[in-house]
Backbone as CSV, one residue per row, in Angstrom:
resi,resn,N_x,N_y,N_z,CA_x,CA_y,CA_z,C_x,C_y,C_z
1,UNK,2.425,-3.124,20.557,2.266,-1.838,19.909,1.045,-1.160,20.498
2,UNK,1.177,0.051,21.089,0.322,1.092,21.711,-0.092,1.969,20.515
3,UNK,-1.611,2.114,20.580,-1.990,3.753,19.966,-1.680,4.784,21.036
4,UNK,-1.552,6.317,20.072,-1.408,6.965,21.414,-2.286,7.259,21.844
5,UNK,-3.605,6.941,21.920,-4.884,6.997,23.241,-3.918,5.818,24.416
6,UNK,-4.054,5.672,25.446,-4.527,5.125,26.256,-5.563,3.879,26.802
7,UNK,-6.979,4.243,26.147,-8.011,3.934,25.851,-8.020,2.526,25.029
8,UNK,-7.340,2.639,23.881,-7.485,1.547,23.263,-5.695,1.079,22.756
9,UNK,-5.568,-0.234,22.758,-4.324,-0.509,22.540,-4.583,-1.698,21.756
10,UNK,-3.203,-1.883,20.860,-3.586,-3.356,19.947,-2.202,-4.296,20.916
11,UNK,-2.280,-5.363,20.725,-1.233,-6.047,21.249,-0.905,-7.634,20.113
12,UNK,0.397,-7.590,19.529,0.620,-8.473,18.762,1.762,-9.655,19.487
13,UNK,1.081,-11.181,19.128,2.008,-11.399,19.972,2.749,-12.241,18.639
14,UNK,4.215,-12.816,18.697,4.970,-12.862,17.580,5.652,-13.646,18.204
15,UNK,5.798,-15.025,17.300,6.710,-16.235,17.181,8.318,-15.702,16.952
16,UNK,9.029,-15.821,18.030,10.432,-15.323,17.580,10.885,-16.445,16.521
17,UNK,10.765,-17.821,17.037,11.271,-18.906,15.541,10.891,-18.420,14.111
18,UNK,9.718,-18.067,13.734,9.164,-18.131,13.025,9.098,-16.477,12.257
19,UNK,8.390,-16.004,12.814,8.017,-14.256,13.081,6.770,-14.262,12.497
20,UNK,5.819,-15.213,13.025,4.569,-15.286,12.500,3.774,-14.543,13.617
21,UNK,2.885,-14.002,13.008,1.610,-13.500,14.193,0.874,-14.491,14.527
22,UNK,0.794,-14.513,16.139,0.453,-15.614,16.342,-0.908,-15.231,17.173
23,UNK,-0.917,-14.298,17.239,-2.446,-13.533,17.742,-2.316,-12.151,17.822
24,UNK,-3.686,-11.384,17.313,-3.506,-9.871,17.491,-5.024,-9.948,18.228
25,UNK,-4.748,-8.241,18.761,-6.100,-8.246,20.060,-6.000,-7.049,20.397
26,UNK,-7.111,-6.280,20.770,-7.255,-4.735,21.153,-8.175,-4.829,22.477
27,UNK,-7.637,-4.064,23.106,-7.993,-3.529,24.667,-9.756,-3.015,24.461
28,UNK,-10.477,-3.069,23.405,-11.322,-2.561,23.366,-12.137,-3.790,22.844
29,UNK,-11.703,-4.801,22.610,-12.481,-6.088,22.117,-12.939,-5.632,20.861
30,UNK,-12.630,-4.561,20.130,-12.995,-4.691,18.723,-12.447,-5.665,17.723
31,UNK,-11.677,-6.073,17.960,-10.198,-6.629,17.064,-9.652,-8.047,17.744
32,UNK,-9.819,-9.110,17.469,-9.486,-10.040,17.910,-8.840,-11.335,17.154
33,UNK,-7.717,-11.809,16.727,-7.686,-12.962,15.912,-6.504,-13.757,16.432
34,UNK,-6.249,-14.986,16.605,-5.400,-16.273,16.650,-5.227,-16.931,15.856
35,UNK,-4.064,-17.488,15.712,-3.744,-18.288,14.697,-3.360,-19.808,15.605
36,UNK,-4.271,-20.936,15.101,-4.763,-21.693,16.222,-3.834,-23.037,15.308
37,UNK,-3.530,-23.136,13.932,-2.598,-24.038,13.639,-1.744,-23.816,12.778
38,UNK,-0.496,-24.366,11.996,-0.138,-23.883,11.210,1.074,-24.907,10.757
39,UNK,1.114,-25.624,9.203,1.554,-26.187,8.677,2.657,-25.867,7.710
40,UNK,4.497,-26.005,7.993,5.258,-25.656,7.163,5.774,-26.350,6.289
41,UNK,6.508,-25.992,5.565,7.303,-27.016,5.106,8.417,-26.170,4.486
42,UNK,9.728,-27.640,4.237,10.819,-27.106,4.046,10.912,-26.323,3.318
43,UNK,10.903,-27.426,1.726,10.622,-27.062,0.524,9.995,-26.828,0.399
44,UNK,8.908,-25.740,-0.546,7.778,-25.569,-1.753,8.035,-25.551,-3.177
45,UNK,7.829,-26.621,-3.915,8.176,-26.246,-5.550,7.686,-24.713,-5.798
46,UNK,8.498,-24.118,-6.559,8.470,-22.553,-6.871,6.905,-22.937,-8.065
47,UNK,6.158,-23.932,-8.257,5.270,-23.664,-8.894,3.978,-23.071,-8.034
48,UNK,4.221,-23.108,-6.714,3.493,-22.814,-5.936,2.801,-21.699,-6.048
49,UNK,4.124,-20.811,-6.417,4.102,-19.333,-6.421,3.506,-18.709,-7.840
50,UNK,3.782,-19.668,-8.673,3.323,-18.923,-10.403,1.916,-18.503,-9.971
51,UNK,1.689,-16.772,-10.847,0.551,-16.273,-10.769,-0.166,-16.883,-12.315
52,UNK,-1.226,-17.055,-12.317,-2.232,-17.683,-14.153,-2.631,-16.437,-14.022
53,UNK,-3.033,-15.570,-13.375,-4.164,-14.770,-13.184,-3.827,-13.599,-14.499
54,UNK,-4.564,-12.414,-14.643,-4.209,-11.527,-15.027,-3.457,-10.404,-14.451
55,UNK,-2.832,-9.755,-14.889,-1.605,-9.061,-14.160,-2.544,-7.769,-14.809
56,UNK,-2.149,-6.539,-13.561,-2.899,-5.172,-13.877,-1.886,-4.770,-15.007
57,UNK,-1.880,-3.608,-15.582,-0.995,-2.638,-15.987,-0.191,-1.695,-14.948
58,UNK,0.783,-1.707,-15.111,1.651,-0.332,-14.221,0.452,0.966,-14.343
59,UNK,0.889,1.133,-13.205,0.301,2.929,-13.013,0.914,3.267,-13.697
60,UNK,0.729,4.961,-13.409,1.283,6.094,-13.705,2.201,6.208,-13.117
61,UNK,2.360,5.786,-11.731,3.122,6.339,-10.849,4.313,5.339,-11.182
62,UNK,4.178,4.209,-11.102,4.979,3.072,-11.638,5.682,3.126,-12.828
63,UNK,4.886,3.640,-13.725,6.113,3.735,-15.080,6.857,5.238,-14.928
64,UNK,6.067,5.768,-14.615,7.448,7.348,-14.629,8.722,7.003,-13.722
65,UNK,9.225,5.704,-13.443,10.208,5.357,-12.511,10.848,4.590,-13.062
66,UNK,10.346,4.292,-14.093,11.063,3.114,-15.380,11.805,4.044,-16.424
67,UNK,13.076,3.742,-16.039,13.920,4.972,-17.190,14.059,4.855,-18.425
68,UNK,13.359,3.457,-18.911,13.071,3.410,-20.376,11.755,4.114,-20.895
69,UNK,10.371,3.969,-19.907,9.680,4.711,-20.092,10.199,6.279,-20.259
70,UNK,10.443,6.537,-19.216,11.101,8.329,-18.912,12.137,8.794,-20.381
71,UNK,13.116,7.557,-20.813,13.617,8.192,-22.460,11.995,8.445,-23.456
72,UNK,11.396,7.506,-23.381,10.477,7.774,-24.394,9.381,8.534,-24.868
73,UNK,9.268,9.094,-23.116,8.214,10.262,-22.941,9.072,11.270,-23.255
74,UNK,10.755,11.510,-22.563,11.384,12.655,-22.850,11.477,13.075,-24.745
75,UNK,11.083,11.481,-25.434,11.663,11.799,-26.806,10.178,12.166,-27.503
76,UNK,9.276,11.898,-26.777,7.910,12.158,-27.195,7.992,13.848,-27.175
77,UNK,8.133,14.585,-26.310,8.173,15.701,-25.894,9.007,16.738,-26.534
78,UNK,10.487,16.128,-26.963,11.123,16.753,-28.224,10.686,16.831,-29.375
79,UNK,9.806,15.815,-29.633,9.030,16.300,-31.095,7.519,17.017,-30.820
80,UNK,7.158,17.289,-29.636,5.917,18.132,-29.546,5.824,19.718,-28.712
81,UNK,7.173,19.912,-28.597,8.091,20.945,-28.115,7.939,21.833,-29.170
82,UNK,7.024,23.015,-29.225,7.085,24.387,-29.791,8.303,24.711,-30.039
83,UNK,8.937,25.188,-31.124,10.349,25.622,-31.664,10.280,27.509,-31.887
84,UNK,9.066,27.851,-31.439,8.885,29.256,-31.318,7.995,29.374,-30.280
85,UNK,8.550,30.307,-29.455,8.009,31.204,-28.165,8.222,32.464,-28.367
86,UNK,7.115,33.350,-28.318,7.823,34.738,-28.094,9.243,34.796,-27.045
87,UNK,9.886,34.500,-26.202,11.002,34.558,-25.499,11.662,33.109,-25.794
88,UNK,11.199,32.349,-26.436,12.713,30.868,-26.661,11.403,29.862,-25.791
89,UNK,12.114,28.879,-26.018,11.311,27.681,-25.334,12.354,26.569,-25.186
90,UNK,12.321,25.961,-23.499,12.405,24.424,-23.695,11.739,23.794,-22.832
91,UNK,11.677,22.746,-22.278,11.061,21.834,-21.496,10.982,20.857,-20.606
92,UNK,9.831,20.297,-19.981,10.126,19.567,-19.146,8.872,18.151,-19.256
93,UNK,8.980,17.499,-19.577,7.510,16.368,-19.484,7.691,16.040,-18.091
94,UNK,6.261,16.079,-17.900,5.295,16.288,-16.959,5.101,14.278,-16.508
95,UNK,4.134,13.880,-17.208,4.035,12.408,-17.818,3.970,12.217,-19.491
96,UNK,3.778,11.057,-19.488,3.810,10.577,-21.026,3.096,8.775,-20.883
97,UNK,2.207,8.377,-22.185,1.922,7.495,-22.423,2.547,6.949,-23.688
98,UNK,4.123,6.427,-23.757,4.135,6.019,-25.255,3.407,5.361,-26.073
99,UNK,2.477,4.362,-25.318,1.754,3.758,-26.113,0.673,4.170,-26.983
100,UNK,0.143,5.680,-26.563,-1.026,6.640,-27.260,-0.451,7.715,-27.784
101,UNK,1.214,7.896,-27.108,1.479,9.224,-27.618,1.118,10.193,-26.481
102,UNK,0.340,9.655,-25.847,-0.049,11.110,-24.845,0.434,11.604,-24.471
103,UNK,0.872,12.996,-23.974,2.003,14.066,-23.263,1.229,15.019,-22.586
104,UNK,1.682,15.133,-21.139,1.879,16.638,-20.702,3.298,17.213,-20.381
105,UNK,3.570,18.381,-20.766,4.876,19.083,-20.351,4.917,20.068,-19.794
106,UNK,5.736,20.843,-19.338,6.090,21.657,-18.842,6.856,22.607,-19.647
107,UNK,6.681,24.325,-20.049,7.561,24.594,-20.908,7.913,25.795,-20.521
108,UNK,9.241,25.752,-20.669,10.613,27.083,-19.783,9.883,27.922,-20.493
109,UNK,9.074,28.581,-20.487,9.262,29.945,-21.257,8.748,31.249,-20.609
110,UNK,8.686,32.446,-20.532,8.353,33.757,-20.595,6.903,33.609,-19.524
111,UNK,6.475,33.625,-18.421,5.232,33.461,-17.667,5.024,31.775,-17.511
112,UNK,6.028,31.195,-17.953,5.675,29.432,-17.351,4.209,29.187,-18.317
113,UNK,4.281,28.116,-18.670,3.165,27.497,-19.480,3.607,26.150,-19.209
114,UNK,1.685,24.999,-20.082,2.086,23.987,-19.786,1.533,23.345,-20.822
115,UNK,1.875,22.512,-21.892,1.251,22.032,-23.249,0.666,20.370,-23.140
116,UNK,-0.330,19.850,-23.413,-0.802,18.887,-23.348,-1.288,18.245,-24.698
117,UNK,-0.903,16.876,-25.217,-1.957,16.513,-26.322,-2.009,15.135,-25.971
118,UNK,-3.337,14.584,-26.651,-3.736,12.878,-26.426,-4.806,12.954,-27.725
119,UNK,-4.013,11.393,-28.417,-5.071,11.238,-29.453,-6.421,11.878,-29.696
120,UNK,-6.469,12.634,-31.079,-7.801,12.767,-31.830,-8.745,11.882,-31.281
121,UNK,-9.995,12.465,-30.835,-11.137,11.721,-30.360,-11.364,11.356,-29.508
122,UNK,-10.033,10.860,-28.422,-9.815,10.354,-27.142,-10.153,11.507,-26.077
123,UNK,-9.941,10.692,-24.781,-10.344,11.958,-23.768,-9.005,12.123,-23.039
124,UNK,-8.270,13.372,-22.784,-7.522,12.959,-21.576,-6.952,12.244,-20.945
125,UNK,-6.047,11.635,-20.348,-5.638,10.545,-19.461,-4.928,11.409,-18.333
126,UNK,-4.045,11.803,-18.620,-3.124,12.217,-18.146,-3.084,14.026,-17.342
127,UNK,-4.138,14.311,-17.925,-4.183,16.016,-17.483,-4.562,15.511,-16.026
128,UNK,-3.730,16.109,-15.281,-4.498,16.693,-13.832,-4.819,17.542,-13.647
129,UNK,-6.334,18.077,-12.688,-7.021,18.782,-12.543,-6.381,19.873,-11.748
130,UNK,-5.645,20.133,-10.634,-4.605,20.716,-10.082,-4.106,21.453,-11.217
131,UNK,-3.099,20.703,-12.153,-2.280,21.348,-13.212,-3.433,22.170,-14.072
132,UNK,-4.483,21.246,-14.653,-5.594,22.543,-15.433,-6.148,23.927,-14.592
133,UNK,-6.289,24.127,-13.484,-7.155,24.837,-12.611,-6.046,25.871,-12.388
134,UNK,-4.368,25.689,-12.303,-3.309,26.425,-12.362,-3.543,27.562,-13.243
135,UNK,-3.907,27.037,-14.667,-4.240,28.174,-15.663,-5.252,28.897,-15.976
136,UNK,-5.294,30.367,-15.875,-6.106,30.995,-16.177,-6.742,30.957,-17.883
137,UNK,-5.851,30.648,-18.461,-5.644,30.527,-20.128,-5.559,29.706,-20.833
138,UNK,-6.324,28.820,-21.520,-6.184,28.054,-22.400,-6.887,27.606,-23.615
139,UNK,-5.878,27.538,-24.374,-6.187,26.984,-25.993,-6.558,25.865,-26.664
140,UNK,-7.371,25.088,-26.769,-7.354,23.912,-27.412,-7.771,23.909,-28.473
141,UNK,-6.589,23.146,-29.652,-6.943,22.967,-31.156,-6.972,21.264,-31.568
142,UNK,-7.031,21.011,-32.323,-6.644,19.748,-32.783,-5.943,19.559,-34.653
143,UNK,-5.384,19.110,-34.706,-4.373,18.597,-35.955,-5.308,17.165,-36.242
144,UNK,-4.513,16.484,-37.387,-4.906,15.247,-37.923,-5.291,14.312,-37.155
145,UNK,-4.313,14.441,-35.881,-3.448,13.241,-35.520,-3.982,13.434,-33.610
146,UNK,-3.889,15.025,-33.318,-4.172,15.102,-31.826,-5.123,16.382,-31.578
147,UNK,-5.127,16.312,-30.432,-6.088,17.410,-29.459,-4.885,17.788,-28.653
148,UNK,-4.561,19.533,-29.039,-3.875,20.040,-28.003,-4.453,21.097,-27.239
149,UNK,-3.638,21.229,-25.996,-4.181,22.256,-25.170,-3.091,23.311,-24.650
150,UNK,-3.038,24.576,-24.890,-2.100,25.372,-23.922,-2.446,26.238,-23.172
151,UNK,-1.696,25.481,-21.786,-2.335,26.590,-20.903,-1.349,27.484,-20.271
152,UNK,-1.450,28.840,-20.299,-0.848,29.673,-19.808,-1.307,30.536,-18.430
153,UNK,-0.196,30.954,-17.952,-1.193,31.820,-16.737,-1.538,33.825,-17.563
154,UNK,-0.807,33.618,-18.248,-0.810,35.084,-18.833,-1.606,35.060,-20.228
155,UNK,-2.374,35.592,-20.478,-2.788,35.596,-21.831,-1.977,36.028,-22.659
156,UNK,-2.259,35.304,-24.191,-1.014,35.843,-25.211,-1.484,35.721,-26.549
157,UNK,-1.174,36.785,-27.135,-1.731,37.511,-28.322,-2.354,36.266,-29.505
158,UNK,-3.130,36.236,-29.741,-3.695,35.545,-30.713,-2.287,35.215,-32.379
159,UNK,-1.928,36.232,-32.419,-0.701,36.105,-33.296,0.201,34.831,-33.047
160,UNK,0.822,35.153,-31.603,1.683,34.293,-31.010,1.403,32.871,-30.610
161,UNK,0.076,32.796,-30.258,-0.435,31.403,-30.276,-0.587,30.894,-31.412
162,UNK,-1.060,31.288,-32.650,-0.800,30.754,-34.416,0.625,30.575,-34.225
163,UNK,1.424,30.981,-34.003,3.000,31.086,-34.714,3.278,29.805,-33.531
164,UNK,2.742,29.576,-32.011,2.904,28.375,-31.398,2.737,27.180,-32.171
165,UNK,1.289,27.069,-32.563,0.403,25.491,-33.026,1.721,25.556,-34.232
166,UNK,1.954,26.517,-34.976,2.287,25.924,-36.247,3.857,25.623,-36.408
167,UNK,4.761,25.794,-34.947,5.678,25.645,-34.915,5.926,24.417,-34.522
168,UNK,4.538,23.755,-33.822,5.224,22.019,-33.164,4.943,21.466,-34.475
C-alpha cells in the first residue's frame, strides 16, 4: 500500500495462510514493526473470549438505530407534541433518551420550529449546538416535571406561545 506522496510509502507484508501481518514498514523509517513469533491453536475454549470488564453504554449514535429505541422516542414525542399551532402541527423526533424522558423534535409547522425538554434541574443532553444556533428565537419555561425550550426562526406572538406551553 502506497500514500499518494511518492516520498513516503508504507509496505505491509501478509501471510497468505494465515492473513496475519507479518511486518509493516515505511520508506521513511518512521514506522517499523515485525512480528517475530506467533503461537496458534486449533481450538480456544470460547471462555477465552468472555469480557468481566465493564461494558460502556450505547451512544447516541448507536441507539437511534435500535428500532425499539426509535418506537419509544417516537412515543415520547406524541405525548410532548403541541396539539395547537397557529397553522396545525406535527412532527418529527430529532433524538430521545427514554430513560430521562429527554426529547428533541422537529415540528411541521408554519416557519419550521424545533421543541426540546430534559428533566427539571438537569442540563441538556441532547440539544446540539448547530440545531440551537439555527434559531433566532427561543422560549424556555419549565412545568413540574421538565425544562422546555422552543425555538423558532420567526418570532411569535406572546399569545401563541401561552396557547403552545399549555397545549402539550
Amino acid at each position: 500500500m502506497n500514500s499518494t506522496s511518492h516520498e513516503e510509502s508504507i509496505e505491509f507484508v501478509i501471510d497468505d495462510e494465515t492473513g496475519l501481518i507479518l511486518r509493516t514498514g515505511s520508506s521513511s523509517d518512521k514506522l517499523y514493526a515485525e512480528l517475530t513469533e506467533v503461537n496458534t491453536y486449533e481450538d480456544l475454549p470460547d471462555e477465552v473470549f468472555d469480557w468481566e470488564g465493564a461494558i460502556a453504554p450505547p451512544t447516541v449514535k448507536e441507539r437511534s438505530r435500535d428500532p425499539e429505541h426509535l418506537r419509544q422516542v417516537h412515543e415520547m414525542a406524541e405525548g410532548a407534541t403541541p396539539r395547537y399551532w397557529p397553522t396545525g402541527v406535527s412532527f418529527t423526533p430529532i433524538s430521545g433518551d427514554p430513560d430521562t424522558g429527554e426529547l428533541v423534535m422537529s415540528l411541521h409547522v408554519n416557519g419550521h420550529a424545533s421543541l426540546a425538554r430534559w428533566p427539571l434541574g438537569a442540563q441538556p443532553t441532547l440539544l446540539d449546538r448547530q440545531l440551537t444556533q439555527r434559531y433566532p428565537h427561543s422560549t424556555e419555561w419549565s412545568d413540574d416535571r421538565w425544562t422546555w425550550r422552543l425555538m423558532t426562526i420567526s418570532a411569535m406572538d406572546e399569545d401563541d406561545v401561552r396557547r403552545v406551553q399549555e397545549s402539550i
